[in-house]
Biotite code that builds the C-alpha atoms (Angstrom):
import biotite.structure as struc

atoms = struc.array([
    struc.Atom([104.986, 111.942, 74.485], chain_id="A", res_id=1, res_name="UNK", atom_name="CA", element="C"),
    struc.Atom([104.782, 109.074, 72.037], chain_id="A", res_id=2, res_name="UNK", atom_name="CA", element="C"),
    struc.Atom([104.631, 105.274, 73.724], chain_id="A", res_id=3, res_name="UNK", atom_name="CA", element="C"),
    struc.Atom([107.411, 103.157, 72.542], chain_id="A", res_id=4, res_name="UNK", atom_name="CA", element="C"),
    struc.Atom([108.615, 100.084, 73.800], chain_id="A", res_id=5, res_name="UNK", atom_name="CA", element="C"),
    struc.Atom([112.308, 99.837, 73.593], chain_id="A", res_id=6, res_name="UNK", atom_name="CA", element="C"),
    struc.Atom([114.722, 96.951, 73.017], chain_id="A", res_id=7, res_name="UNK", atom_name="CA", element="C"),
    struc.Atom([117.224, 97.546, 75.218], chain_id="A", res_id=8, res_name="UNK", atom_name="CA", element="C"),
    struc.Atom([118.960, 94.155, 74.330], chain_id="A", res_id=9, res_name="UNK", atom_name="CA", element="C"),
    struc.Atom([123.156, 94.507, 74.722], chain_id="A", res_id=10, res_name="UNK", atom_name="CA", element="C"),
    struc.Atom([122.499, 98.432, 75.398], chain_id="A", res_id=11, res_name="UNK", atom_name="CA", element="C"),
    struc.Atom([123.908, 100.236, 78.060], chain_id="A", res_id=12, res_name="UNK", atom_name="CA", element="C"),
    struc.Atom([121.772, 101.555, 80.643], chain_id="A", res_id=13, res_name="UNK", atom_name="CA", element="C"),
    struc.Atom([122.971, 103.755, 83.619], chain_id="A", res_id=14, res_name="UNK", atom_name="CA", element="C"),
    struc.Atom([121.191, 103.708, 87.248], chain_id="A", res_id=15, res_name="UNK", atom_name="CA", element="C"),
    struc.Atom([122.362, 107.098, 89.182], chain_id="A", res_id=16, res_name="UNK", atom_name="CA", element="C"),
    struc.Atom([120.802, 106.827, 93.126], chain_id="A", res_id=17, res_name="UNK", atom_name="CA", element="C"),
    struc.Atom([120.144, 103.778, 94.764], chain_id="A", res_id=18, res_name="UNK", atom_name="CA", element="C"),
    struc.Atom([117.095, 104.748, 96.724], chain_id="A", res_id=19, res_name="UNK", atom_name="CA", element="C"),
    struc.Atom([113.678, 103.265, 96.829], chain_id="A", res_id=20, res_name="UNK", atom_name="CA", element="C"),
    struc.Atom([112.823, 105.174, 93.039], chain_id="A", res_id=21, res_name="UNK", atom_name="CA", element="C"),
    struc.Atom([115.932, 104.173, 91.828], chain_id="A", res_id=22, res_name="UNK", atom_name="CA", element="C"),
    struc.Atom([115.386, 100.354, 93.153], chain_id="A", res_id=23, res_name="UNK", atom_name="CA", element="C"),
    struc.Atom([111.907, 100.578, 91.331], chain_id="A", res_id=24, res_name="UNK", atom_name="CA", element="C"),
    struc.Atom([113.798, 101.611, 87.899], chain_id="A", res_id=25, res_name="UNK", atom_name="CA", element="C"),
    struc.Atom([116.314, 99.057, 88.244], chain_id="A", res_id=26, res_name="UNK", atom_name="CA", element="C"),
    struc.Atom([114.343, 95.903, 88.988], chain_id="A", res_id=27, res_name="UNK", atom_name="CA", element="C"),
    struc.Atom([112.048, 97.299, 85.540], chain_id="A", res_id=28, res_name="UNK", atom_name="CA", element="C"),
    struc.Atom([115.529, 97.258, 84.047], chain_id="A", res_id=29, res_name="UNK", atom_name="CA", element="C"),
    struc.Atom([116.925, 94.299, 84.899], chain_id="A", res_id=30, res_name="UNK", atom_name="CA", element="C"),
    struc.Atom([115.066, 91.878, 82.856], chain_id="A", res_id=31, res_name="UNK", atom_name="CA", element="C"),
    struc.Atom([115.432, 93.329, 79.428], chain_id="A", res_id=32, res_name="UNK", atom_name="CA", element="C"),
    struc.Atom([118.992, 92.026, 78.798], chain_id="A", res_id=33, res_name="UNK", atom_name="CA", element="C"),
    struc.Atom([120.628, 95.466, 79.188], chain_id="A", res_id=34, res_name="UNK", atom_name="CA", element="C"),
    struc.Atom([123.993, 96.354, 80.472], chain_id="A", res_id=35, res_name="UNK", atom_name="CA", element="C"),
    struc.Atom([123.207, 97.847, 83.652], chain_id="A", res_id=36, res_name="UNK", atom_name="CA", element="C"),
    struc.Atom([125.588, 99.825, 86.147], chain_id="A", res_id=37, res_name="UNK", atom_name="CA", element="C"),
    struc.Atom([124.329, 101.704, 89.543], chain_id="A", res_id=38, res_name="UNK", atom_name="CA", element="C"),
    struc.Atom([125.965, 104.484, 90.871], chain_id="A", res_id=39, res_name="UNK", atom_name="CA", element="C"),
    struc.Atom([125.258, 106.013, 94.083], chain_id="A", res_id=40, res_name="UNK", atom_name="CA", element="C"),
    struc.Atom([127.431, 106.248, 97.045], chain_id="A", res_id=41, res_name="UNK", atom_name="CA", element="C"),
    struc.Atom([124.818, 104.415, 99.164], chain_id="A", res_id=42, res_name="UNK", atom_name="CA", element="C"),
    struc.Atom([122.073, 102.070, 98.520], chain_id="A", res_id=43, res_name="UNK", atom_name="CA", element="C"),
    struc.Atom([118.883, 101.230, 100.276], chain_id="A", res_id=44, res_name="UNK", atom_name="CA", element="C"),
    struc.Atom([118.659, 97.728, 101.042], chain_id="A", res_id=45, res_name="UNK", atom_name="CA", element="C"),
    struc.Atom([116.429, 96.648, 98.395], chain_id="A", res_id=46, res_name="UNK", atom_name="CA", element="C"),
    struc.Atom([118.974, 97.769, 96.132], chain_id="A", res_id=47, res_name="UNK", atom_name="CA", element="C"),
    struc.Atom([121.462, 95.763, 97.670], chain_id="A", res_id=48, res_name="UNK", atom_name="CA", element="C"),
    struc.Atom([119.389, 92.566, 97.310], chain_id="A", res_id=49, res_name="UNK", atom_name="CA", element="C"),
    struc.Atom([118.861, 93.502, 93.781], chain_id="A", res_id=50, res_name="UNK", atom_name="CA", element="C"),
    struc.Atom([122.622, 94.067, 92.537], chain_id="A", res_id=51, res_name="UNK", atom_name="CA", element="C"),
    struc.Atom([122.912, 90.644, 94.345], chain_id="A", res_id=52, res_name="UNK", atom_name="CA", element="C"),
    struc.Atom([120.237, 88.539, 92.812], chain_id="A", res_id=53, res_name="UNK", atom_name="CA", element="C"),
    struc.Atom([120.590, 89.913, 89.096], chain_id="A", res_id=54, res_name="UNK", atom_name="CA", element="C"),
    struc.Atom([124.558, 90.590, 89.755], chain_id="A", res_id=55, res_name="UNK", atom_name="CA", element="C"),
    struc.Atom([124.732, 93.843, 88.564], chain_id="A", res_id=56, res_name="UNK", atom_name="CA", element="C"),
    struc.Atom([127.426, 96.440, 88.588], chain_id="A", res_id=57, res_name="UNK", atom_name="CA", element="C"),
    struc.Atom([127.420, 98.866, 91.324], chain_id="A", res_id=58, res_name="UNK", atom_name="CA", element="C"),
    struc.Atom([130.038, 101.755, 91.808], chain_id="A", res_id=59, res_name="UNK", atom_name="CA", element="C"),
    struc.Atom([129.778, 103.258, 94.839], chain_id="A", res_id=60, res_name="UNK", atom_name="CA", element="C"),
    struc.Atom([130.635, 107.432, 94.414], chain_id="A", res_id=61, res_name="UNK", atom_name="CA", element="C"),
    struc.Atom([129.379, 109.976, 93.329], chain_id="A", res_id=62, res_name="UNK", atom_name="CA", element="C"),
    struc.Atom([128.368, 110.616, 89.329], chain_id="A", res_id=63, res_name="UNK", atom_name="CA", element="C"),
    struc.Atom([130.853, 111.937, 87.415], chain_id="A", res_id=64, res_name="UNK", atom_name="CA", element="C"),
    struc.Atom([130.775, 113.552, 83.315], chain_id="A", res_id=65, res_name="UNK", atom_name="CA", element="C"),
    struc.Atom([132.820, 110.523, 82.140], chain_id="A", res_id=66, res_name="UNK", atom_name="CA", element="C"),
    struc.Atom([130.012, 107.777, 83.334], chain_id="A", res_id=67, res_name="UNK", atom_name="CA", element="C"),
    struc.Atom([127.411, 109.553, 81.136], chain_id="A", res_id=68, res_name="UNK", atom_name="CA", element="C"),
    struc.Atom([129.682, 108.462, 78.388], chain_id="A", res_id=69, res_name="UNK", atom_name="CA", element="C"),
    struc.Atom([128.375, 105.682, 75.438], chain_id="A", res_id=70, res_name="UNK", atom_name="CA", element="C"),
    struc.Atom([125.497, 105.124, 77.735], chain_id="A", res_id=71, res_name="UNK", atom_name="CA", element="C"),
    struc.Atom([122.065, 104.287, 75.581], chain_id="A", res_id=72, res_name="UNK", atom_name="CA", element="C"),
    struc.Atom([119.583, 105.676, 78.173], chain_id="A", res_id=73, res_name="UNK", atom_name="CA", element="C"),
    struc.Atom([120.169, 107.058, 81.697], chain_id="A", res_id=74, res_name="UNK", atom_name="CA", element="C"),
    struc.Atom([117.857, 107.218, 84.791], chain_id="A", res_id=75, res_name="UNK", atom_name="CA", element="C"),
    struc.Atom([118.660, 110.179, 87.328], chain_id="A", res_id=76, res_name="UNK", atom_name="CA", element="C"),
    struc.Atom([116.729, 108.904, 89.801], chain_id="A", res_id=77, res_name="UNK", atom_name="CA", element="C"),
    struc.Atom([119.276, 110.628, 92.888], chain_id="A", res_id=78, res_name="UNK", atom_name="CA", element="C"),
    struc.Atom([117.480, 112.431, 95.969], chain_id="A", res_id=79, res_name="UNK", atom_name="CA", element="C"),
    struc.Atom([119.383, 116.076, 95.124], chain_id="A", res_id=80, res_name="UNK", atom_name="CA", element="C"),
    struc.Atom([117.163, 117.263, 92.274], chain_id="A", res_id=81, res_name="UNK", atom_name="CA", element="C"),
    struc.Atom([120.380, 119.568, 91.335], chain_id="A", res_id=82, res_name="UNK", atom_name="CA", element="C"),
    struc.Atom([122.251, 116.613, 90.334], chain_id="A", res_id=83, res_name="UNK", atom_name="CA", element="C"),
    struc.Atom([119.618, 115.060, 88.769], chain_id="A", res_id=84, res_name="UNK", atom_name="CA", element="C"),
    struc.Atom([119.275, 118.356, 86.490], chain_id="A", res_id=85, res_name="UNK", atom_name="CA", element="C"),
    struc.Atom([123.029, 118.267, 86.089], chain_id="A", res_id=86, res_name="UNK", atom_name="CA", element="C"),
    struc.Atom([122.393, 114.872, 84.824], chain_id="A", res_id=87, res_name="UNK", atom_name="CA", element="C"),
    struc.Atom([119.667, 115.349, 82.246], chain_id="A", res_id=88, res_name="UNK", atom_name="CA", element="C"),
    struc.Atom([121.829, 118.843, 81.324], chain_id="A", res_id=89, res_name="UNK", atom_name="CA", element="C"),
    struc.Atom([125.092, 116.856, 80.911], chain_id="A", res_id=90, res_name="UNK", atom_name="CA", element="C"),
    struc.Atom([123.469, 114.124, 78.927], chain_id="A", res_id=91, res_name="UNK", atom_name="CA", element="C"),
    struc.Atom([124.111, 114.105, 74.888], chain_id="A", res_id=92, res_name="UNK", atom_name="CA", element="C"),
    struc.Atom([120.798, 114.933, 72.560], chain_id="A", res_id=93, res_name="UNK", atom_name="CA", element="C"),
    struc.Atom([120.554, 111.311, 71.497], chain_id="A", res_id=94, res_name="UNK", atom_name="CA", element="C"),
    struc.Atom([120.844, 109.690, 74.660], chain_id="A", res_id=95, res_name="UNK", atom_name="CA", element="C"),
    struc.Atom([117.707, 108.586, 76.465], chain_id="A", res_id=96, res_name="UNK", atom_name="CA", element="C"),
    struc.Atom([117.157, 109.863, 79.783], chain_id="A", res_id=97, res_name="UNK", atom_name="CA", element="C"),
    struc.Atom([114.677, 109.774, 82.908], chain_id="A", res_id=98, res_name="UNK", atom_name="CA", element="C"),
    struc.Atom([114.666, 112.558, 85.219], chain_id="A", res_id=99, res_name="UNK", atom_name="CA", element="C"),
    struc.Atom([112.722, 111.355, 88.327], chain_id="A", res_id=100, res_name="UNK", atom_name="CA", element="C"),
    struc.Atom([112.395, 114.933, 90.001], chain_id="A", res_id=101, res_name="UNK", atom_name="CA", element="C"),
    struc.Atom([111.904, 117.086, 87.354], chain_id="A", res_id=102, res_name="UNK", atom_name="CA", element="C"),
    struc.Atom([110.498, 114.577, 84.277], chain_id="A", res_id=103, res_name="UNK", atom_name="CA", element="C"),
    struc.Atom([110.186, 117.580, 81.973], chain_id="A", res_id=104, res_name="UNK", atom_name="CA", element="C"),
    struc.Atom([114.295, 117.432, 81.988], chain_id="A", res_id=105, res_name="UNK", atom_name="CA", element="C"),
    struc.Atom([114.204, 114.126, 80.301], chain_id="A", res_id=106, res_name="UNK", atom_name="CA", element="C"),
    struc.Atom([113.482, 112.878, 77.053], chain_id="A", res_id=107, res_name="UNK", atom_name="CA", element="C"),
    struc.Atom([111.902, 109.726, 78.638], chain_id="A", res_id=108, res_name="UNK", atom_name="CA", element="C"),
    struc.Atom([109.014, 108.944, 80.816], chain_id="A", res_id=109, res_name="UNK", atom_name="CA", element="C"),
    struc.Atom([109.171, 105.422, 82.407], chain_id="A", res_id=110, res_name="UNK", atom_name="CA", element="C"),
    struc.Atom([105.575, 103.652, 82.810], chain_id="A", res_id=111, res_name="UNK", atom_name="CA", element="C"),
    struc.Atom([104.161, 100.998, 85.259], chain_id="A", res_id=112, res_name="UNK", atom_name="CA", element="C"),
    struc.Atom([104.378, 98.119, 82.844], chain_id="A", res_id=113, res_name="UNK", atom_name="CA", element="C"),
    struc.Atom([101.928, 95.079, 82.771], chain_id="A", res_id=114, res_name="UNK", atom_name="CA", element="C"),
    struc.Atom([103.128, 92.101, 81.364], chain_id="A", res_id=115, res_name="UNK", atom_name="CA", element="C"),
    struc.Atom([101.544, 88.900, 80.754], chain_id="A", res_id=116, res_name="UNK", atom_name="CA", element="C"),
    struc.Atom([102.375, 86.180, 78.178], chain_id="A", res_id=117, res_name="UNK", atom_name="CA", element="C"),
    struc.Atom([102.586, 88.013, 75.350], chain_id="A", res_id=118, res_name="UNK", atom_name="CA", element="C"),
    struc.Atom([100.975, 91.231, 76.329], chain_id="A", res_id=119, res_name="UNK", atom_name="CA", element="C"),
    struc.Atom([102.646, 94.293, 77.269], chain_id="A", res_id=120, res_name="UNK", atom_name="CA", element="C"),
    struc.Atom([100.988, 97.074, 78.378], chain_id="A", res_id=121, res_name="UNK", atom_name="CA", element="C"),
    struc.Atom([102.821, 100.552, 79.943], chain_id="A", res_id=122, res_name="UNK", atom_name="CA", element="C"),
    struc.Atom([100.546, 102.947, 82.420], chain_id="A", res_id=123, res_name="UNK", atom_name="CA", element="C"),
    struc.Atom([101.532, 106.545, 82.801], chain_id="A", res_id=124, res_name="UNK", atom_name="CA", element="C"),
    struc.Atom([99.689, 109.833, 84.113], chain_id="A", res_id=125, res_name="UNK", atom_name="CA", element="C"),
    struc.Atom([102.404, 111.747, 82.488], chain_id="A", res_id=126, res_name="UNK", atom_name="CA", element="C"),
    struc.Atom([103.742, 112.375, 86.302], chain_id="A", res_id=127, res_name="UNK", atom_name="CA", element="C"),
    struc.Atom([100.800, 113.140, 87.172], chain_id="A", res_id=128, res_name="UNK", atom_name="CA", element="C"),
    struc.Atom([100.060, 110.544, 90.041], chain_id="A", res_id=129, res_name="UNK", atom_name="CA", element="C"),
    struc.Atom([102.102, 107.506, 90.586], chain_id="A", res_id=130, res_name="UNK", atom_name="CA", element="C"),
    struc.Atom([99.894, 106.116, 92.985], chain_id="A", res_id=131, res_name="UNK", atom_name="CA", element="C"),
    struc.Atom([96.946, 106.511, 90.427], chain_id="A", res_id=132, res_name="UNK", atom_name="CA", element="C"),
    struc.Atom([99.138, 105.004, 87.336], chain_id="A", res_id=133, res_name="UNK", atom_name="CA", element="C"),
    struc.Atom([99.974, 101.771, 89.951], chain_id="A", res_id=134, res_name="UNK", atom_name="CA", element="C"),
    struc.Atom([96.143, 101.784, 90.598], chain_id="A", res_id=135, res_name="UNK", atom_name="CA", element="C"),
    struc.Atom([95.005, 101.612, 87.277], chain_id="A", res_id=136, res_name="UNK", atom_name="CA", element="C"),
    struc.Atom([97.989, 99.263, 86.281], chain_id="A", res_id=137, res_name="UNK", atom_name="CA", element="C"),
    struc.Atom([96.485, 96.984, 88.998], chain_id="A", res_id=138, res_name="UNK", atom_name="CA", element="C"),
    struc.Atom([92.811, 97.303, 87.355], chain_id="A", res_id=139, res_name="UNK", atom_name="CA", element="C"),
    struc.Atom([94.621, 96.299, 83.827], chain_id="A", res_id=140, res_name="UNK", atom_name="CA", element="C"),
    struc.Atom([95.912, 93.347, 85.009], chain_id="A", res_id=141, res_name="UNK", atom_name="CA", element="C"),
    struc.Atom([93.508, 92.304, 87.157], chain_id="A", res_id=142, res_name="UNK", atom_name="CA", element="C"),
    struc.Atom([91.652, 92.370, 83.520], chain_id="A", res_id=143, res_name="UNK", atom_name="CA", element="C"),
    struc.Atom([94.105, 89.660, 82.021], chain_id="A", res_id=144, res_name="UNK", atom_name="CA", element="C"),
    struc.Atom([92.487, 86.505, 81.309], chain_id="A", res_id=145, res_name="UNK", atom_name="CA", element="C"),
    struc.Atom([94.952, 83.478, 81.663], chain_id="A", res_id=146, res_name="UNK", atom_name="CA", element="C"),
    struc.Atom([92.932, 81.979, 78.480], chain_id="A", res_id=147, res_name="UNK", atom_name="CA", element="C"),
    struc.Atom([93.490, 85.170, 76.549], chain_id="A", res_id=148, res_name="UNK", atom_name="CA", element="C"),
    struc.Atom([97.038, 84.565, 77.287], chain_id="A", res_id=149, res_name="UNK", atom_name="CA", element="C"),
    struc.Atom([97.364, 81.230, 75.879], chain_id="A", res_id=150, res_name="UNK", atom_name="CA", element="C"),
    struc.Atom([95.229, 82.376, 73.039], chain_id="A", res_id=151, res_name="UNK", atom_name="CA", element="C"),
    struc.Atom([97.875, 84.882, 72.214], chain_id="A", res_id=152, res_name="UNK", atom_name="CA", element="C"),
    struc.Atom([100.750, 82.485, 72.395], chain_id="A", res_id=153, res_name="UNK", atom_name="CA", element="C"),
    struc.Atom([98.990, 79.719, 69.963], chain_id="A", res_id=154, res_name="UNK", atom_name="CA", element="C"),
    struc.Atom([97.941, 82.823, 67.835], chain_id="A", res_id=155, res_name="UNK", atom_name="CA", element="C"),
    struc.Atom([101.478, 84.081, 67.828], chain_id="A", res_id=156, res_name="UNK", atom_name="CA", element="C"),
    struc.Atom([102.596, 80.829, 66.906], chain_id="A", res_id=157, res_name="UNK", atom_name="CA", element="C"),
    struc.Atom([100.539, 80.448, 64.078], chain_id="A", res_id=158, res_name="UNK", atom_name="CA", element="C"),
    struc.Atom([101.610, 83.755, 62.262], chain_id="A", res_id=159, res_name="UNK", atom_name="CA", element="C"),
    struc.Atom([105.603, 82.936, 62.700], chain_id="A", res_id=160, res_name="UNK", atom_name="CA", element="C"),
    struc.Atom([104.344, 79.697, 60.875], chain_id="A", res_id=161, res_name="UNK", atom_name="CA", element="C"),
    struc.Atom([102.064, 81.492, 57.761], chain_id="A", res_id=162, res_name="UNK", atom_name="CA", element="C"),
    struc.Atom([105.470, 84.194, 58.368], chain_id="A", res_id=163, res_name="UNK", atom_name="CA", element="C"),
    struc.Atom([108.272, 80.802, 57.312], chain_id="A", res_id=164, res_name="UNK", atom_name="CA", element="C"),
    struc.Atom([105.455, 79.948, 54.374], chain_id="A", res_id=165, res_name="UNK", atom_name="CA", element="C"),
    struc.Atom([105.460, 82.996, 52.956], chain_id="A", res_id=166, res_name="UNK", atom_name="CA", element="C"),
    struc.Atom([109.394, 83.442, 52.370], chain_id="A", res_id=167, res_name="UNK", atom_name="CA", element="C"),
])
């Protein structure tokens, strides 16, 4: 799989479970500006708290074909592996999806992402190990200088300024 990082700015992104993997999904989700919507009949309580504290939209039922509909990128992330496949199955080609039981279903891995300032970095063992991708996630960040942070801002400011000259 190719690394991308994805602007999910304005773009609809669907949540189906509302366990502890599907918590983990949505609060990576819920900063990047995306339309999201949970659906599960029942939610763990960390879920809860996060629907609350971002305000996000929650129906509680079951999935059904019609919420698969104009959605940018989907995460089955339910505890039945069956309707997760149903999900990935039922999904249109150019939709983006994450399968959390079976990630060979999807056309999207999600990654333990690092972020710092200006750096972004994602982790993945390609399903391998989760624990292992959090551990080395851990080791990257633990890596992160605050002064190579600020570096990176003032240098970032300095090319949007040689960027206006140019024009």
């Amino acid at each position: 799989m190719l690394p991308v990082h994805l602007d999910l700015s304005n773009k609809r992104v669907l949540i189906v479970g509302g366990g502890p993997i599907a918590t983990r999904r949505a609060n990576a989700l819920s900063g990047e500006h995306c339309e999201l919507t949970i659906i599960s009949p029942d939610i763990c309580d960390d879920m809860a708290n996060l629907i609350d504290t971002h305000q996000l939209q929650w129906k509680q039922r079951k999935v059904v074909a019609e919420d698969l509909e104009d959605v940018f990128f989907i995460v089955a992330a339910t505890n039945d592996p069956s309707v997760n496949e149903w999900i990935a199955q039922t999904a249109l080609p150019h939709q983006l999806v994450n399968c959390v039981s079976q990630s060979e279903l999807g056309s999207v891995m999600m990654p333990k992402v690092v972020k710092a300032g200006r750096v972004t970095v994602s982790v993945s063992t390609s399903g391998a190990s989760p624990a292992r991708t959090k551990q080395l996630a851990d080791a990257i960040e633990s890596m992160l200088e605050h002064e190579d942070i600020e570096a990176l801002d003032a240098l970032y400011v300095e090319r949007k300024k040689r960027q206006r000259k140019s024009r």
